[in-house]
C-alpha positions as CSV (number, residue, x, y, z in Angstrom):
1,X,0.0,-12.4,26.1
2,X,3.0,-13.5,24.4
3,X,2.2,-16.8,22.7
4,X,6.2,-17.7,21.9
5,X,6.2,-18.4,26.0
6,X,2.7,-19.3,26.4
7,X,2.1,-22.4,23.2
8,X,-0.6,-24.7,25.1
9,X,-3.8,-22.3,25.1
10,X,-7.2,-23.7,25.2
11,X,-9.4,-23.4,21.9
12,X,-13.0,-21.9,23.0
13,X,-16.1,-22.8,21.7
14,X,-16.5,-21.5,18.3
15,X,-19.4,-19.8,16.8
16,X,-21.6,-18.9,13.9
17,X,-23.0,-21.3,10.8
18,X,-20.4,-22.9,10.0
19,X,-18.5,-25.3,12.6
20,X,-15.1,-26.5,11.8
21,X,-12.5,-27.0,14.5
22,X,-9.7,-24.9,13.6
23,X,-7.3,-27.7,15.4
24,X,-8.9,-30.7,13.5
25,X,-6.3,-31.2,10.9
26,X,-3.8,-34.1,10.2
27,X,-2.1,-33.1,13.1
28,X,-4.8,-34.7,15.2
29,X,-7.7,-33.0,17.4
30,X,-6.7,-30.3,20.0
31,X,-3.2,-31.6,19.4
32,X,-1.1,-28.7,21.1
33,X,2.1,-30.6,21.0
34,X,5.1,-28.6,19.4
35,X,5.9,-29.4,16.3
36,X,9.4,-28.5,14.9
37,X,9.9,-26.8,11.4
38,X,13.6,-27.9,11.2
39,X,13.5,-30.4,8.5
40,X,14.5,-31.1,4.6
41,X,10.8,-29.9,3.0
42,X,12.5,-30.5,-0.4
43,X,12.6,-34.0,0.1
44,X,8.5,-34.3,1.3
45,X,6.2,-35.8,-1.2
46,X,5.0,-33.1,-3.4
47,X,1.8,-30.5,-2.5
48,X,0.0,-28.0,-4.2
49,X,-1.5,-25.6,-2.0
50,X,-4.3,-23.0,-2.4
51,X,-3.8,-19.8,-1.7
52,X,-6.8,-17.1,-0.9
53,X,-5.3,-14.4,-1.4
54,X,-7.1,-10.5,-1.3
55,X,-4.1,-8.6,-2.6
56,X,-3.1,-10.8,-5.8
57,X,-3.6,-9.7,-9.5
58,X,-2.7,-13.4,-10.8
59,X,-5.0,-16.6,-10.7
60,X,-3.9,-19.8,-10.9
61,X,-0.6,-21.7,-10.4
62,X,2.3,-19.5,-9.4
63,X,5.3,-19.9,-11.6
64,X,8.0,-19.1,-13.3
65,X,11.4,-17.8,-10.8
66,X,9.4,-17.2,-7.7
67,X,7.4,-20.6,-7.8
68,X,10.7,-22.7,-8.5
69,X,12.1,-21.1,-5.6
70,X,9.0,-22.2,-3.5
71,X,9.0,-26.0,-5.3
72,X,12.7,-26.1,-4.5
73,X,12.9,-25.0,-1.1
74,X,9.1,-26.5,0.0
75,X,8.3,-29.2,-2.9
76,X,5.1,-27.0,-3.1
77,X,3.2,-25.2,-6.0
78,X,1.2,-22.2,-4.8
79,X,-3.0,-22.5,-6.6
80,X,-3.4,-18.7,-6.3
81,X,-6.6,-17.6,-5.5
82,X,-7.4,-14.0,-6.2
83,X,-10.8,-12.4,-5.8
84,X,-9.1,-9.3,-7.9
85,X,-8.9,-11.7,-11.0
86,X,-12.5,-13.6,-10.5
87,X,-14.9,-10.3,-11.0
88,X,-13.6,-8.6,-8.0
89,X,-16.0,-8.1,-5.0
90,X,-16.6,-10.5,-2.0
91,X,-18.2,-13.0,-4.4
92,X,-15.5,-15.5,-4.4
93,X,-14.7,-15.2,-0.5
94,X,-18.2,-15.4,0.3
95,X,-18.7,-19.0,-2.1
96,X,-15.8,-20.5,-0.1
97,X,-16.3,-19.3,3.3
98,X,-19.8,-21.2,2.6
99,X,-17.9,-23.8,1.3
100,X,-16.5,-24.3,4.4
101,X,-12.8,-23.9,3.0
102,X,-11.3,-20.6,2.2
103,X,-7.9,-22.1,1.2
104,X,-5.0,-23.7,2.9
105,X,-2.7,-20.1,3.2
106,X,-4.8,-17.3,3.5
107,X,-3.8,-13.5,2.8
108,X,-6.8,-11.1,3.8
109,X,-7.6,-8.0,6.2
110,X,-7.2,-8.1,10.1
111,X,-10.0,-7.2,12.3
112,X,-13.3,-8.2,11.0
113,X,-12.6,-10.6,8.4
114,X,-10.3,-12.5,10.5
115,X,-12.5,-12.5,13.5
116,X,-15.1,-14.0,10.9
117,X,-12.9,-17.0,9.9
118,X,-11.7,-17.5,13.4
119,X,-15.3,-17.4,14.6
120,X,-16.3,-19.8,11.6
121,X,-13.2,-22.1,11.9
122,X,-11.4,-21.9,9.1
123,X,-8.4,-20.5,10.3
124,X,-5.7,-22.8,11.9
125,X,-4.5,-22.0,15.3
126,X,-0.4,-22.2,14.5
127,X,0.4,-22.3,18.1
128,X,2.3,-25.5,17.4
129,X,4.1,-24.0,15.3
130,X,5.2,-21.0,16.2
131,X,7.5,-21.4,18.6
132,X,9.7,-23.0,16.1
133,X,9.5,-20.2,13.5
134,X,12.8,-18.4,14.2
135,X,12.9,-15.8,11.2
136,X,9.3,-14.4,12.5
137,X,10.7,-14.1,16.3
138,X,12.1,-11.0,15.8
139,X,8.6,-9.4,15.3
140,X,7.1,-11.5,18.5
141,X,5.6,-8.1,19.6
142,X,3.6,-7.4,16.2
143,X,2.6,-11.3,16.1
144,X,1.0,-11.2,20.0
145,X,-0.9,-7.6,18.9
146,X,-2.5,-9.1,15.9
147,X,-3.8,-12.2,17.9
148,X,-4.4,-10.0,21.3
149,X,-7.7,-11.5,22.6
150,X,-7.9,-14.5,20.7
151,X,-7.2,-18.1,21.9
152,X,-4.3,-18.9,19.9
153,X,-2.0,-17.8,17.3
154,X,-4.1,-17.5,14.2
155,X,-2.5,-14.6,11.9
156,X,0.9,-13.7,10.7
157,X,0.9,-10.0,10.5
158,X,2.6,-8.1,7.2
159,X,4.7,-5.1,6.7
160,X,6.2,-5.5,9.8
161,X,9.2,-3.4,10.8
162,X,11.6,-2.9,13.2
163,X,12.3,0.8,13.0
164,X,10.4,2.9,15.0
165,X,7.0,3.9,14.9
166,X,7.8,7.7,14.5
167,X,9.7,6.7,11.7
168,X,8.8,7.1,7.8
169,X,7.9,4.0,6.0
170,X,7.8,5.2,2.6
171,X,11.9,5.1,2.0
172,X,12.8,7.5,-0.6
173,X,9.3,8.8,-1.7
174,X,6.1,9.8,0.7
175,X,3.0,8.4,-0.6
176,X,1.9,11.8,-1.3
177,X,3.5,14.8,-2.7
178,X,3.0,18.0,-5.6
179,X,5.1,16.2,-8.0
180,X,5.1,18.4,-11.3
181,X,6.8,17.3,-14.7
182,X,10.1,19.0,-13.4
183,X,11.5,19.8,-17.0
184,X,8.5,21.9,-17.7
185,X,8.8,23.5,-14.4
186,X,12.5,24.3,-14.9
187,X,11.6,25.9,-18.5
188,X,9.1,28.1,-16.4
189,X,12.0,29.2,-14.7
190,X,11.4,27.3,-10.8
191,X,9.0,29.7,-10.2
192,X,8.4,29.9,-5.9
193,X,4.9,27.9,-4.7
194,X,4.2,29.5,-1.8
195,X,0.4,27.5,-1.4
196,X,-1.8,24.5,-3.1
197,X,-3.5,27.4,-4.8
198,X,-0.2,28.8,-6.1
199,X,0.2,25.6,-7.8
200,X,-2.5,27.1,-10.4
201,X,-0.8,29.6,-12.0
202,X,2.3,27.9,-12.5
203,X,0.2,24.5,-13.8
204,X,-1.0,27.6,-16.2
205,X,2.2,28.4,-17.7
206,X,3.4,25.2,-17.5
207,X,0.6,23.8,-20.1
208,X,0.4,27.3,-22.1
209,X,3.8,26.6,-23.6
210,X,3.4,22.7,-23.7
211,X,-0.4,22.3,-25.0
212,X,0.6,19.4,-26.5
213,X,2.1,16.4,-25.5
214,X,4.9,14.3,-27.8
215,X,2.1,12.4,-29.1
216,X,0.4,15.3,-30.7
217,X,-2.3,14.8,-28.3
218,X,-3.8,17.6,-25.7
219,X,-2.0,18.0,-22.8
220,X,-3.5,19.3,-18.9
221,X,-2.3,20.4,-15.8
222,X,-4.8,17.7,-14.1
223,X,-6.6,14.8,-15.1
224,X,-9.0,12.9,-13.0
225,X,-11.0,9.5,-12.6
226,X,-13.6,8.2,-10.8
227,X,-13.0,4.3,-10.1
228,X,-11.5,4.8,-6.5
229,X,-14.2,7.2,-5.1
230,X,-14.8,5.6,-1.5
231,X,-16.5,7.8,0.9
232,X,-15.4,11.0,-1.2
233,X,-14.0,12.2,-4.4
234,X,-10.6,10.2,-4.2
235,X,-8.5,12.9,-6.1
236,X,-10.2,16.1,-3.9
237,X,-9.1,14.1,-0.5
238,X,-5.2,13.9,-2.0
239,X,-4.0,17.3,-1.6
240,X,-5.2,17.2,2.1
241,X,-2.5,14.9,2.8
242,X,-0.2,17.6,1.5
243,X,-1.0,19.4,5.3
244,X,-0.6,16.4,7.3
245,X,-4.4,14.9,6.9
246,X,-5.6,11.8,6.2
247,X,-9.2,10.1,6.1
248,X,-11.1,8.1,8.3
249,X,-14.7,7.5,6.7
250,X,-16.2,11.3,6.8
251,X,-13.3,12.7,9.2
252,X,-10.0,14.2,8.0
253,X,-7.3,13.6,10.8
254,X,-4.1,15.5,11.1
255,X,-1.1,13.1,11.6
256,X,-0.3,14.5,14.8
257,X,-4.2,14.5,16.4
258,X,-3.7,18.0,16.9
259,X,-7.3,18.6,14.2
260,X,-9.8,16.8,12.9
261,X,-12.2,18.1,10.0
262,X,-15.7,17.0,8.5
263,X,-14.9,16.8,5.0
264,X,-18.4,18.8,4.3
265,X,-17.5,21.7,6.1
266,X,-16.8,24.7,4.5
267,X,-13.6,25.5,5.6
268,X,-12.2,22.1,5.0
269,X,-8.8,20.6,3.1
270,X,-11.9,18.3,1.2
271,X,-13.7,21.9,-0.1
272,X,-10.5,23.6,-0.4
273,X,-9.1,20.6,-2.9
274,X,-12.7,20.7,-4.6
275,X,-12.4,24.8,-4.9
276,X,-8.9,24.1,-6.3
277,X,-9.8,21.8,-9.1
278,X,-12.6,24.6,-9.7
279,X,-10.3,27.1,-10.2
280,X,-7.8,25.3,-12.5
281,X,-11.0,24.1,-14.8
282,X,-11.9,27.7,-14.9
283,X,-8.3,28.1,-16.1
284,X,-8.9,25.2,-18.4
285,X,-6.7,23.2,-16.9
286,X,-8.5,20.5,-16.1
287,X,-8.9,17.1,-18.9
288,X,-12.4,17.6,-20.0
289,X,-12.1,13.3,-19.9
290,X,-12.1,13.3,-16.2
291,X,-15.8,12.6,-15.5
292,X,-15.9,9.2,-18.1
293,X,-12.2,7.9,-17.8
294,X,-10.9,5.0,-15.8
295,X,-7.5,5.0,-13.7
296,X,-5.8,2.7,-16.7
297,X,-7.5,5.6,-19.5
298,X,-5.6,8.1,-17.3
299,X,-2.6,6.4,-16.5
300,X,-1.6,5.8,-20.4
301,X,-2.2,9.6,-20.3
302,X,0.8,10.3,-18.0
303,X,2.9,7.5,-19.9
304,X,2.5,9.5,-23.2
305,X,3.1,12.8,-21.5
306,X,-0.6,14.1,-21.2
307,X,-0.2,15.1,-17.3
308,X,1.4,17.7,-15.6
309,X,0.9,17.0,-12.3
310,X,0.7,14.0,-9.9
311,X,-0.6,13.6,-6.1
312,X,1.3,10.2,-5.9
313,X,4.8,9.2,-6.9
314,X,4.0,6.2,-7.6
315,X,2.0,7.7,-10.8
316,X,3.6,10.5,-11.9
317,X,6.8,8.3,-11.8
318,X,5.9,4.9,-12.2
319,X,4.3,6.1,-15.8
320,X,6.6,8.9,-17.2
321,X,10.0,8.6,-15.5
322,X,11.7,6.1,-18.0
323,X,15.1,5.3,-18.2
324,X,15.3,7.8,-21.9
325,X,13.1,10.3,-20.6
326,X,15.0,10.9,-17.3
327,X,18.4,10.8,-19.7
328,X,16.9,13.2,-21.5
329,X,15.9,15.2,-18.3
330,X,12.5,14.7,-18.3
331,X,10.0,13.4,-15.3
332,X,7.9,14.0,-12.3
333,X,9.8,15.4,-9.3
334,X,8.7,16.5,-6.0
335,X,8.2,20.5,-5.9
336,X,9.0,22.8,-3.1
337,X,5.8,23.8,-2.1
338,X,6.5,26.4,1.1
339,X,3.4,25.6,3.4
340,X,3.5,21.4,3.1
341,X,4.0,19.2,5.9
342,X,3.3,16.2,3.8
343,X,1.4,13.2,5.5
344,X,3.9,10.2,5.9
345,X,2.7,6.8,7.4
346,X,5.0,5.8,10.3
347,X,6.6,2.2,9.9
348,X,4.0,-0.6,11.9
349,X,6.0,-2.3,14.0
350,X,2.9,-3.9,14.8
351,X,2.5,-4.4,11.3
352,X,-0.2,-3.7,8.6
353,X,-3.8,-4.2,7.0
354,X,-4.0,-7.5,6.0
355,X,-2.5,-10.8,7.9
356,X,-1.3,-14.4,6.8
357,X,-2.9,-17.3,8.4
358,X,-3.2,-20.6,7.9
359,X,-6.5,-22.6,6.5
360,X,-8.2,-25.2,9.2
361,X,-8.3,-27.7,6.5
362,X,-4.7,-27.6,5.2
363,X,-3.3,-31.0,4.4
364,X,0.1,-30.2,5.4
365,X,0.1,-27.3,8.0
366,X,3.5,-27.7,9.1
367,X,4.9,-27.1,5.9
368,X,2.7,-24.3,5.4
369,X,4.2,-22.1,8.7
370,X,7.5,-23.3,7.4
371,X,6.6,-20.9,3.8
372,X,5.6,-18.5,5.7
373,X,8.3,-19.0,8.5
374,X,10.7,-18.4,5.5
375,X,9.0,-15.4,4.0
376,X,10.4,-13.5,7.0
377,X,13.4,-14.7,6.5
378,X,15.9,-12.5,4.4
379,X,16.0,-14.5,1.3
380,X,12.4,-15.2,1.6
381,X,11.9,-10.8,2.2
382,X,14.2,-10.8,-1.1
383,X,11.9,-12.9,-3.5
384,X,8.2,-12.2,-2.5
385,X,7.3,-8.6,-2.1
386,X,4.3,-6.2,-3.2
387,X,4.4,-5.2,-6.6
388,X,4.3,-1.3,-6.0
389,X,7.1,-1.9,-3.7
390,X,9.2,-4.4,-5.7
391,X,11.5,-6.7,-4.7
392,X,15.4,-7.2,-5.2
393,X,15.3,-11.1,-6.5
394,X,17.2,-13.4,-5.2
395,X,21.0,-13.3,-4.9
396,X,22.7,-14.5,-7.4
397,X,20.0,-13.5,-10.6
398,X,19.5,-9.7,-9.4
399,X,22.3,-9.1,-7.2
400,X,25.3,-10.0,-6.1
401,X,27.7,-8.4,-3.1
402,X,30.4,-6.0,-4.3
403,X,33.8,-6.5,-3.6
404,X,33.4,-3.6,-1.2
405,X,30.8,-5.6,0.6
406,X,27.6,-3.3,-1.0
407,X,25.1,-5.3,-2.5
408,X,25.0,-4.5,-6.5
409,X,22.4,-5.2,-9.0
410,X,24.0,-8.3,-11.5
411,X,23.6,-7.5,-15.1
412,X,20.1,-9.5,-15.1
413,X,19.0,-7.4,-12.5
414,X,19.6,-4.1,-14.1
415,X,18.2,-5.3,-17.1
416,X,15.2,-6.7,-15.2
417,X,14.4,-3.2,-13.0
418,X,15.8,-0.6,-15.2
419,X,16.3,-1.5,-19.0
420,X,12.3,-2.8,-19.3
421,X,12.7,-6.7,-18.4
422,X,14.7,-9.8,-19.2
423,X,14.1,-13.7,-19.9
424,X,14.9,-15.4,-16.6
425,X,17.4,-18.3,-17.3
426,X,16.2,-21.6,-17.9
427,X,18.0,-22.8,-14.5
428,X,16.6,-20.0,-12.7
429,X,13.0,-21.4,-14.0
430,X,12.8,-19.4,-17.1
431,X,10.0,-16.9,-18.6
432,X,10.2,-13.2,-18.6
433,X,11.1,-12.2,-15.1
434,X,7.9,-9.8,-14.3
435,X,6.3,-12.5,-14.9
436,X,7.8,-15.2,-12.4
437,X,7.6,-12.2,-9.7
438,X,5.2,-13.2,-6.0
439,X,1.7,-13.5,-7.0
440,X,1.6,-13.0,-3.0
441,X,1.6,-9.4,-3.5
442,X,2.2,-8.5,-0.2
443,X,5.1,-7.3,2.2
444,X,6.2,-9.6,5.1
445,X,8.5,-7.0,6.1
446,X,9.2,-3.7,4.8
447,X,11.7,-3.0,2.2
448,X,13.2,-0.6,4.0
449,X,14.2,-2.6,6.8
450,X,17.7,-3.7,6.7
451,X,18.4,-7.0,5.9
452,X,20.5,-8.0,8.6
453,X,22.8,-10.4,6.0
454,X,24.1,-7.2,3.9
455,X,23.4,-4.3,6.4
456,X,21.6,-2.7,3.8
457,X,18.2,-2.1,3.1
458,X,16.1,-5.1,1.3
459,X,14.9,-3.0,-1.6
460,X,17.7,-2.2,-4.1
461,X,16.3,1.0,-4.8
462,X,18.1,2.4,-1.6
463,X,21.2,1.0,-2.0
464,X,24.1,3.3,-2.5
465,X,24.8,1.9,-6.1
466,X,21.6,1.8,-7.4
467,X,21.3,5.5,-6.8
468,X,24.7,6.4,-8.6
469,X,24.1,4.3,-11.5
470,X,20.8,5.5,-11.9
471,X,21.8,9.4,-11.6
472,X,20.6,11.1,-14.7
473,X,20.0,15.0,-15.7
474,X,16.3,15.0,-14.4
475,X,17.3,14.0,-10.7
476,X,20.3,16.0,-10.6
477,X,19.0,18.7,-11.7
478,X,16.3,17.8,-9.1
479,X,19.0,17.6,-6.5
480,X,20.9,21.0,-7.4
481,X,17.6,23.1,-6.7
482,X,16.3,21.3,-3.6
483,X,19.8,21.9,-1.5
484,X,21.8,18.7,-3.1
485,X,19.3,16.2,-1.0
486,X,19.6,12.7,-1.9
487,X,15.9,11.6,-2.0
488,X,12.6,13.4,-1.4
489,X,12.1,12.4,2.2
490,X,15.8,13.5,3.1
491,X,14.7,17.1,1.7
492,X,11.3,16.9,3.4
493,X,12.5,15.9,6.6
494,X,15.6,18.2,6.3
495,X,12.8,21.2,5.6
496,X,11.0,19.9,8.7
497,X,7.9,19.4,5.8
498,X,6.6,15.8,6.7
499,X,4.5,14.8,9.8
500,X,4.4,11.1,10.5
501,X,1.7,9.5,12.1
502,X,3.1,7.1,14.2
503,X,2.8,3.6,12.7
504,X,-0.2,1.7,15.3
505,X,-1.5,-0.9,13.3
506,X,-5.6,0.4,14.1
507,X,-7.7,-0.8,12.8
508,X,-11.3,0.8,12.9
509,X,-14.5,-0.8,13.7
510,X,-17.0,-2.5,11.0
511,X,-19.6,0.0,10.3
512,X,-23.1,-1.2,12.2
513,X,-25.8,-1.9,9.7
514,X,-27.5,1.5,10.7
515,X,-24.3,3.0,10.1
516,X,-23.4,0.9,6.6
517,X,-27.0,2.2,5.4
518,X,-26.6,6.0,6.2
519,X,-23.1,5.9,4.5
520,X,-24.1,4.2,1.6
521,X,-26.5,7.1,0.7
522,X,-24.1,10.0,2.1
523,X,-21.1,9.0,0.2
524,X,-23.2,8.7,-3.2
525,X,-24.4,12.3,-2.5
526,X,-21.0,13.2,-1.7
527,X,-19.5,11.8,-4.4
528,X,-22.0,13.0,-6.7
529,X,-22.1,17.0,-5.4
530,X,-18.1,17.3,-5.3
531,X,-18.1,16.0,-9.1
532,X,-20.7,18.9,-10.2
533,X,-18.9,21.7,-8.1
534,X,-15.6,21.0,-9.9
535,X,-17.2,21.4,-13.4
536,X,-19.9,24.4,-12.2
537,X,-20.0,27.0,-14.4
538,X,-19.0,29.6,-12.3
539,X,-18.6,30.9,-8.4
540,X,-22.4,30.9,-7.5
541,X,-23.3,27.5,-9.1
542,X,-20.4,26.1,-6.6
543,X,-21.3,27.9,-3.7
544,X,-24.9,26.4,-4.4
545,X,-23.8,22.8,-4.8
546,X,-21.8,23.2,-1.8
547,X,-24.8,24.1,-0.2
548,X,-26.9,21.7,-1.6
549,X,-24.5,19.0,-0.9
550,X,-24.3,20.5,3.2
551,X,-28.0,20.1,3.4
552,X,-28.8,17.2,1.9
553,X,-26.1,14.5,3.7
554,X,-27.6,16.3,7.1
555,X,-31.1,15.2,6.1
556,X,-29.7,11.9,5.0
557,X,-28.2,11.4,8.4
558,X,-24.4,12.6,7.8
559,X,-24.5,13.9,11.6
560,X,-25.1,9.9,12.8
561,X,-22.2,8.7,10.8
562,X,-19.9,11.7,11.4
563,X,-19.4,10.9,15.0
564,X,-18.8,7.3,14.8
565,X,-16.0,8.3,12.2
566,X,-14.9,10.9,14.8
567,X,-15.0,8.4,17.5
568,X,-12.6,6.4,15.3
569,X,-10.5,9.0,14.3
570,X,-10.0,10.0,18.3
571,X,-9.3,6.3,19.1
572,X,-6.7,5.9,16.1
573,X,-4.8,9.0,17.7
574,X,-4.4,7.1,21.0
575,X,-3.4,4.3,19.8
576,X,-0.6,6.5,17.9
577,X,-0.3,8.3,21.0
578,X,0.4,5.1,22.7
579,X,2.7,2.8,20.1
580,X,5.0,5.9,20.2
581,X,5.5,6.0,23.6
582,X,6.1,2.4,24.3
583,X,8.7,2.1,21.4
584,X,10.6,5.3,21.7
């Protein structure tokens, strides 16, 4: 149902404890008249809004560049809300979905939670609206799949894209990759990985001539932390995404559906990663810290040089590749490992996780689908973006178009991205400019889209003159020994060493309580078991906690739990299966 043709749709009977209307607003009961978003919003009497919002690291009222932009544009202040900030947990969404009001722009997960608020009514239906929202029309298709079923237009989805499923959406880095501290690895001599297990012996002579970092402090090939265990050991599931797997709950999927694994069996990526951490702590390789450190003790490791070797780019890098260190041709680089086919998440056209809707009790809903109207627009793609991904700024502070028509970071901008921050001028709203960046946290659209104003990408990390002012001994040195390849996804994809699961927005089904309960005890065991056989003592106590670990998630009820994750994992491969074929 395509709900840009189809605006008048009756509102059914909603459900549950609580029993707000979602169309009783200002606007007037079951009012499904148009309403056009054309108008001066700078010149409406002044709002501040509050914003539930699951992915933001900030609380309270947004400010500095970002939030001037919004007051100018919207005469609006943003009330962030983040559940991240108040103790974390479901304790704040749970309060004010009691409440009756979860907030007037609301940024959470698709599926069950937004079923919940629909079902509760405190979600508007935008229906109204939405015909007159011109910058989110090119993404009609990703907007009617995230409200498929309901009785209105309810969500906005994010991280939309219009490249095609098949393709990357990572941009220059995959989420996952053997990225080693490349200058160590070129003093070893670029010694040939043919395997994840040959990775050991080179870690080995790697840390034997470096045992110490710059800090005078002990440096290892690995160092772990136990804060994002889920349903397994979160550091043992990483290197199965080096062969083309990825989790769902107990099941490891290959990208392509072509294999699915338990993660308890013995001949699994899971047991092979935990037999590889094994190994290198038998090699002493491993930080003896690992079992009592957090992700933030661990990440100031790989800022002071402590770590050797990174899953993700986006730690290796993010901590150790500074502007100096780089000059001085020092960082974390992809490796050529010979066997990878790297994991790479295909762009979702029908876009990702989380959605933004708007709150049944907003004061001013129009103005509210106008925001997030804009947010798809270019400028609006330019200021608000994830943090992880970063954004370019707006034109003007952070960039500025070339005289050969390229967009080029101003002087601002490359103090602000590359040269560790800058004050924000006091017309631009003022403040250190990290800290005026989106509390929103979240992509509309995916930096690697091209912004259809500069024919360029939106993030200015893949623009031509970024990359040649940023060239430095570590990457081309990088670039000389990986056949002169531009970025780490041209190289992989050049060596035919990435598989991409195409990009189909599934989501999987809430666990049933039955199901919630098993998992609950099976991943503790899991968790548990996997920590013990990286730290045994030797071959026979690993083998015996592997054992141990087999036999007592089966008595726990592993096998119950195991096929709805399969049954998942089978249905998230058709729904691949089926968003590559319709946008080929």
């Amino acid at each position: 149902m395509n709900f840009r043709r189809s605006v008048a749709v009756m509102v059914a009977p909603l459900l549950g404890v609580l029993t707000l209307t979602a169309c009783t607003t200002a606007a007037g009961e079951d009012d499904k008249t148009p309403v056009s978003l054309d108008q001066d919003w700078s010149a409406a009497e002044p709002i501040t809004i509050d914003v539930y919002d699951g992915l933001a690291n900030y609380m309270g009222i947004q400010g500095g560049w970002f939030g001037k932009i919004v007051k100018d544009k919207f005469n609006m202040e943003l009330n962030v809300l983040a559940p991240n900030v108040a103790g974390g947990g479901d304790t704040l969404y749970n309060t004010r979905v009691a409440g009756g009001d979860l907030g007037d722009l609301i940024v959470v997960d698709k599926g069950e939670q937004m079923d919940e608020l629909i079902e509760g009514g405190l979600l508007l239906d935008s229906s109204r609206y939405y015909d007159s929202m011109k910058n989110v029309a090119p993404y009609d298709a990703a907007v009617d799949h995230l409200n498929e079923g309901k009785d209105g237009v309810y969500g906005f989805p994010t991280s939309v894209s219009s490249l095609k499923p098949t393709e990357p959406s990572e941009g220059i880095d995959p989420t996952f990759g053997p990225y080693l501290r490349w200058d160590l690895y070129a003093d070893a001599g670029y010694p040939e990985i043919g395997t994840l297990e040959d990775l050991l012996p080179v870690l080995k002579t790697m840390q034997d001539a470096h045992p110490k970092a710059e800090n005078g402090q002990p440096a290892y090939a690995i160092s772990l932390f136990k804060d994002w265990d889920g349903n397994m050991m979160v550091t043992a599931k990483q290197p199965a995404c080096l062969y083309g797997f990825d989790e769902m709950g107990f099941v490891l999927a290959k990208a392509d559906g072509s294999e699915y694994q338990s993660i308890v069996d013995s001949d699994s990526e899971y047991v092979r990663a935990l037999k590889f951490y094994f190994d290198a702590n038998q090699m002493g390789l491993v930080d003896p810290e690992s079992t009592t450190q957090n992700y933030d003790t661990m990440f100031s490791k790989y800022q002071n040089g402590q770590v050797l070797l990174s899953w993700w780019p986006w730690l290796g890098q993010s901590a150790y590749n500074t502007d100096q260190n780089m000059a001085d041709g020092k960082g974390f680089e992809l490796v050529p490992m010979q066997d990878q086919q790297i994991f790479s998440y295909g762009a979702e056209v029908y876009g990702g996780k989380q959605f933004l809707g708007i709150g049944s009790g907003a004061e001013d809903p129009a103005r509210i689908a106008a925001f997030i109207d804009w947010l798809y627009s270019p400028e609006g793609v330019l200021a608000n973006s994830s943090q992880t991904m970063g954004s370019s700024g707006p034109e003007g502070l952070t960039w500025e178009t070339g005289d050969d028509g390229e967009p080029v970071l101003t002087e601002f901008g490359t103090k602000a991205f590359l040269e560790g921050g800058a004050d924000v001028p006091a017309e631009w709203g003022g403040g250190a400019y990290q800290d005026g960046v989106s509390a929103l946290n979240v992509n509309t659209v995916l930096p690697i889209d091209e912004n259809p104003a500069t024919g360029f990408p939106y993030s200015y990390k893949y623009w031509p003159s970024y990359q040649e002012a940023t060239a430095n001994p570590l990457t081309e040195d990088w670039a000389a020994h990986m056949g002169d390849a531009k970025s780490t996804m041209e190289y992989l994809q050049t060596n035919d060493q990435v598989i991409v699961a195409p990009g189909s927005s599934y989501a999987a089904p809430a666990d049933t309580s039955e199901i919630e309960a098993i998992r609950s005890q099976v991943k503790a065991s899991i968790i548990e078991h996997s920590w013990k056989m990286v730290f045994a003592k030797d071959q026979a106590e690993f083998d015996a906690l592997l054992a141990k670990m087999q036999e007592t998630v089966e008595g726990l009820g592993y096998a119950t739990v195991l096929e709805f994750d399969m049954a998942n994992a089978k249905a998230q491969n058709e729904a691949r299966v089926e968003v590559a074929s319709t946008f080929q």
